[in-house]
C-alpha positions in Angstrom: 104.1 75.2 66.2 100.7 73.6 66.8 98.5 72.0 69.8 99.2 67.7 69.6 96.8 65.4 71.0 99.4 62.0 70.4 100.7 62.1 73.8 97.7 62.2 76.5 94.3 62.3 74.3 92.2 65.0 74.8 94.4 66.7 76.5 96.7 69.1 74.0 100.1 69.9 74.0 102.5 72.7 72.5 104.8 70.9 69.9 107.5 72.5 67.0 109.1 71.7 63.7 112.2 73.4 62.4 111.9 74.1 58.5 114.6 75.3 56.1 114.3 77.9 54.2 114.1 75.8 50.8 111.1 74.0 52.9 112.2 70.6 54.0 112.1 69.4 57.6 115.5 69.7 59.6 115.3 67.1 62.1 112.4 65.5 64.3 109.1 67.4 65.8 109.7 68.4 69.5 107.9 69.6 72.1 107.6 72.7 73.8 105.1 72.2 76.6 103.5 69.0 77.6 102.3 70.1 81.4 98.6 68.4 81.9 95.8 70.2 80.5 94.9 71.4 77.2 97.6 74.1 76.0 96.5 76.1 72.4 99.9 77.6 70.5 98.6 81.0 69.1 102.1 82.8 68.3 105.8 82.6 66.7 108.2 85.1 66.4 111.8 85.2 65.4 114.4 87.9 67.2 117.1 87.1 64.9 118.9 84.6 67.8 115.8 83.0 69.2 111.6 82.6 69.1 109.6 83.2 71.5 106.2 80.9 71.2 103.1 81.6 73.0 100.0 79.1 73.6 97.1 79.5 75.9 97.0 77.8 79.2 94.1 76.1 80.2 93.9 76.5 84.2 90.7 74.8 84.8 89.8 71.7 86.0 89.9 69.8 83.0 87.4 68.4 80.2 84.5 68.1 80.7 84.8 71.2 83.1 84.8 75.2 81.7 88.2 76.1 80.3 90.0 79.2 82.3 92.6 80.7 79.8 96.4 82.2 80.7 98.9 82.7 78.4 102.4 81.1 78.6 105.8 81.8 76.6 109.1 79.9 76.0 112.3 81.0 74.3 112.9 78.0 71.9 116.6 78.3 70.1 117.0 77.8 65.9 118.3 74.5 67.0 115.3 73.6 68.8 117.1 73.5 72.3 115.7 76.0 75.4 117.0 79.1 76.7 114.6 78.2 80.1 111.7 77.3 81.4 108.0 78.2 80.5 106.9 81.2 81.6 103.7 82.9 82.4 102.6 86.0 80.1 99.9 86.8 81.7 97.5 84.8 84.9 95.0 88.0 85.4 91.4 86.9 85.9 89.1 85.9 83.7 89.9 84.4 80.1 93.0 85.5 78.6 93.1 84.3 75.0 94.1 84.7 71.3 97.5 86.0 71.8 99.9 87.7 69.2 103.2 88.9 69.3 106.1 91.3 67.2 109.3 92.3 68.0 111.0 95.6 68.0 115.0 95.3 68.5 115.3 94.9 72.1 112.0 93.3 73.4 108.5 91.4 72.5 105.1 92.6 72.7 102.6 89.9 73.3 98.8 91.2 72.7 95.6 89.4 73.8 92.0 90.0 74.2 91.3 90.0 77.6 88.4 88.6 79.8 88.6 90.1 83.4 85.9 92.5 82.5 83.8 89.9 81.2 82.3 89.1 84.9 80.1 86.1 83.8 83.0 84.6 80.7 79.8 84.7 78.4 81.3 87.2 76.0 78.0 89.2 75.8 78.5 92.8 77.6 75.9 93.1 80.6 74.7 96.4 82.2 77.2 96.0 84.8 80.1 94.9 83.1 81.2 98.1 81.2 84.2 97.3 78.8 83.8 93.6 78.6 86.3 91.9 76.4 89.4 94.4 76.0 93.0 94.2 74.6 95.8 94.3 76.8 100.0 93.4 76.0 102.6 92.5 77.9 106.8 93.5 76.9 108.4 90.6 77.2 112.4 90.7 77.0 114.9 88.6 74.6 115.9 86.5 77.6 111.9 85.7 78.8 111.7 88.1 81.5 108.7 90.0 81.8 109.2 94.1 81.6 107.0 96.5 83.3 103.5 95.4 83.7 100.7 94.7 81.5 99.4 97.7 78.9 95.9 98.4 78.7 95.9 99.2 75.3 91.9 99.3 74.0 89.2 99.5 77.1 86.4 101.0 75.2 83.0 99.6 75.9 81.7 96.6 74.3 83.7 93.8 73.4 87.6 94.4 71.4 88.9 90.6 70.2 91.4 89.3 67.9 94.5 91.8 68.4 97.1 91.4 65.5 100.3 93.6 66.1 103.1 94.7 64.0 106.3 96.7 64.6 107.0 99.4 61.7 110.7 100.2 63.0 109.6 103.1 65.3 105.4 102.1 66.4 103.7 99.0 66.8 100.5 98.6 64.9 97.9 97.1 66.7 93.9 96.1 65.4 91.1 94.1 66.1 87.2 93.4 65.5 85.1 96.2 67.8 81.6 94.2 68.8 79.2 94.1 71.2 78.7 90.1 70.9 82.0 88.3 70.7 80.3 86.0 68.1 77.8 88.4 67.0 76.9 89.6 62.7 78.4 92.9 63.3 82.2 94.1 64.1 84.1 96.4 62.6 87.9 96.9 62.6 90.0 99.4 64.6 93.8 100.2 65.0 96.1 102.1 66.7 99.9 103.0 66.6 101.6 102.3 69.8 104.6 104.0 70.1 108.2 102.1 71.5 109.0 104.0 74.3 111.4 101.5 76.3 114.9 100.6 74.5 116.5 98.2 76.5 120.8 98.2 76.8 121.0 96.0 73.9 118.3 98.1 71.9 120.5 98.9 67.8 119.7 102.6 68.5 121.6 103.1 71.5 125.5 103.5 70.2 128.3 102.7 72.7 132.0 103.7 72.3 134.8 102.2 74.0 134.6 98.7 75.8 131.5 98.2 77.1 130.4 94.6 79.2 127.5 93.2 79.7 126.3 91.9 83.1 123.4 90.1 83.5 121.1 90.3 86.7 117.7 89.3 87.4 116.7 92.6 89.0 117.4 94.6 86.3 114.8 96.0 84.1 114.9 93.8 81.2 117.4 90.8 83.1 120.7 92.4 81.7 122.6 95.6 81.8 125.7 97.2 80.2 128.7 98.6 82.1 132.1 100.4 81.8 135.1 101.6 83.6 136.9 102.9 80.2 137.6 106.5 80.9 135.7 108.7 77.7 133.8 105.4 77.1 130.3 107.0 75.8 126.7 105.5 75.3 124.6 107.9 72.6 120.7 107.5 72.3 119.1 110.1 70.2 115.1 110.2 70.8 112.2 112.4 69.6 110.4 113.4 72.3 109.8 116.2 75.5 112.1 114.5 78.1 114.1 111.5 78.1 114.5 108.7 81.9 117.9 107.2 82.1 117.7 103.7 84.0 120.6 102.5 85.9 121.9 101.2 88.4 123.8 102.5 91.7 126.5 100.3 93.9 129.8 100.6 95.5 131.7 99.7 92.8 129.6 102.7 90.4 131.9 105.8 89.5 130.4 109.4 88.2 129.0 109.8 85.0 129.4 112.5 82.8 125.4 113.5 80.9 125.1 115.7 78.2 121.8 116.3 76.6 122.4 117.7 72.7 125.8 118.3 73.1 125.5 120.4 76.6 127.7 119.2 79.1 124.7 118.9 82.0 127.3 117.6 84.8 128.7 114.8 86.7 126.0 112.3 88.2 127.1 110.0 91.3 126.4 106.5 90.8 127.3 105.3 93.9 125.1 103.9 96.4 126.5 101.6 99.3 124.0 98.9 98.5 123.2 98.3 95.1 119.7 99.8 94.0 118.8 98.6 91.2 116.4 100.4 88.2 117.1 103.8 89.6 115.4 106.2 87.7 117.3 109.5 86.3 115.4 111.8 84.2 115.6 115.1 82.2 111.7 116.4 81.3 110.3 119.6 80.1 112.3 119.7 76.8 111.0 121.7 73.5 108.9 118.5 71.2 111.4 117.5 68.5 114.8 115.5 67.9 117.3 115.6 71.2 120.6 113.1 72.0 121.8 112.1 75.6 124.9 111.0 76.2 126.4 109.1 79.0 130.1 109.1 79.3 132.7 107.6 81.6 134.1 110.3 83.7 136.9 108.7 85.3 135.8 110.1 88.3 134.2 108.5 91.5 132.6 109.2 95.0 135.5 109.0 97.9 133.4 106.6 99.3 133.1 104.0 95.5 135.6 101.1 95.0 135.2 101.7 91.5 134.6 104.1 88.4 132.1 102.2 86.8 129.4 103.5 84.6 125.9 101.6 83.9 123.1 101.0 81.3 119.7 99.5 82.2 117.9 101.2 79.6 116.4 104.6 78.3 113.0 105.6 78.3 111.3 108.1 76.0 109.0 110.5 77.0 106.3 111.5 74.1 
């Protein structure tokens, strides 16, 4: 992907090439985001269906004016085709800029370095500016939705730029330059493991016996979710951690679950609500640091009340 001028000189859009793995060109350049203004691709990454490209947005008024700096997204398919629209990343104030982005099974991390702190956009830290230039991220899911909000992930004083991230299976890896002038003689270089906490329905390490569906729905957690009426149908998800949130949802058509936490039957949980409530939080803290396994099982069993015996899997989330 790069930024092309051809179109609407100066302004700069997003545009794409498919390559073959024995490097020729498979069919025609494309693009990805020709909106007016100047747009600056920063990031690729493949998910093993799809790419998700990133660019910065330039808000402003136009050349000759200041630039203003959001970042954008868009899922673009190995055939070049769309799986949607553009989507905004992140529109916080200040410059947003320089993003990057790895993958980790079941959803994106986009990193940036961050300008809302940076009251004056000069990139020099004033007395009453305090951090300055920071690094935030943003989850992103397979589908484009956006997951939680935005991660603080370095607010130290001074100015943090240029965030490079990699997932190691397990932790992301994230560094950048530490300054105190964005484009002073002097930086050093940081990093810091992030661990993946969130593991979406779809996530490999989350094992499901019987038949399971998926169901997508724009107010789950991550866009989609996994269900199942099968009687002794079972979702496993071994963790390493003190506690361990189950996200689901409840509706009328939701039966009772059966948990067990490292092979303990803990009960039956009621998933019915007469309105459906979606990314319901169920959670088990307060467990001894080490290796533990939850499973969620089809009971068979429903609230009088439930038109169905339906079970439900938003996602799991870890607690360190």
């Amino acid at each position: 992907v790069w930024e092309d001028d051809t179109t609407a000189p100066p302004n700069r859009d997003v545009y794409g090439q498919l390559i073959s793995k024995s490097g020729t060109l498979v069919g025609s350049s494309f693009p990805i985001c020709t909106v007016a203004g100047n747009q600056s691709p920063d990031g690729i990454v493949f998910d093993g269906t799809n790419y998700l490209v990133v660019w910065n947005r330039d808000i402003g008024l136009g050349y000759p004016n200041p630039t203003i700096w959001d970042i954008y997204g868009r899922i673009v398919s190995p055939a070049g085709t769309f799986a949607g629209n553009e989507f905004p990343i992140t529109t916080s104030a200040g410059d947003q800029v320089l993003p990057f982005i790895a993958f980790d099974g079941s959803n994106y991390l986009v990193t940036w370095s961050d300008g809302r702190n940076d009251l004056n956009g000069d990139g020099i830290c004033e007395a009453n500016e305090g951090t300055c230039m920071d690094i935030y991220g943003q989850y992103v899911s397979k589908s484009g939705v956006l997951v939680g909000q935005e991660v603080s992930i370095v607010t130290n004083n001074g100015n943090q730029v240029v965030s490079p991230v990699l997932f190691d299976g397990e932790r992301y890896f994230i560094v950048w330059n530490n300054m105190e002038v964005f484009d002073g003689p002097v930086s050093d270089v940081y990093g810091q493991f992030v661990r993946k906490t969130m593991f979406e329905e779809s996530d490999p390490l989350i094992t499901y016996t019987g038949t399971w569906k998926n169901y997508n729905c724009a107010a789950c957690r991550a866009g989609a979710m996994k269900y199942s009426g099968q009687t002794g149908a079972a979702a496993d998800f071994s963790f390493n951690g003190t506690g361990i949130k189950w996200i689901v949802t409840k509706a009328n058509l939701l039966g009772k679950a059966r948990v067990y936490l490292d092979g303990v039957n803990m009960g039956l949980v009621d998933l019915y609500n007469p309105t459906s409530k979606y990314q319901v939080v169920l959670q088990k803290t307060g467990l001894a640091p080490g290796n533990h396994t939850i499973t969620i099982e089809v009971s068979g069993q429903k609230n009088p009340a439930s038109a169905g015996f339906y079970v439900d899997i938003d996602a799991f989330e870890l607690v360190p």
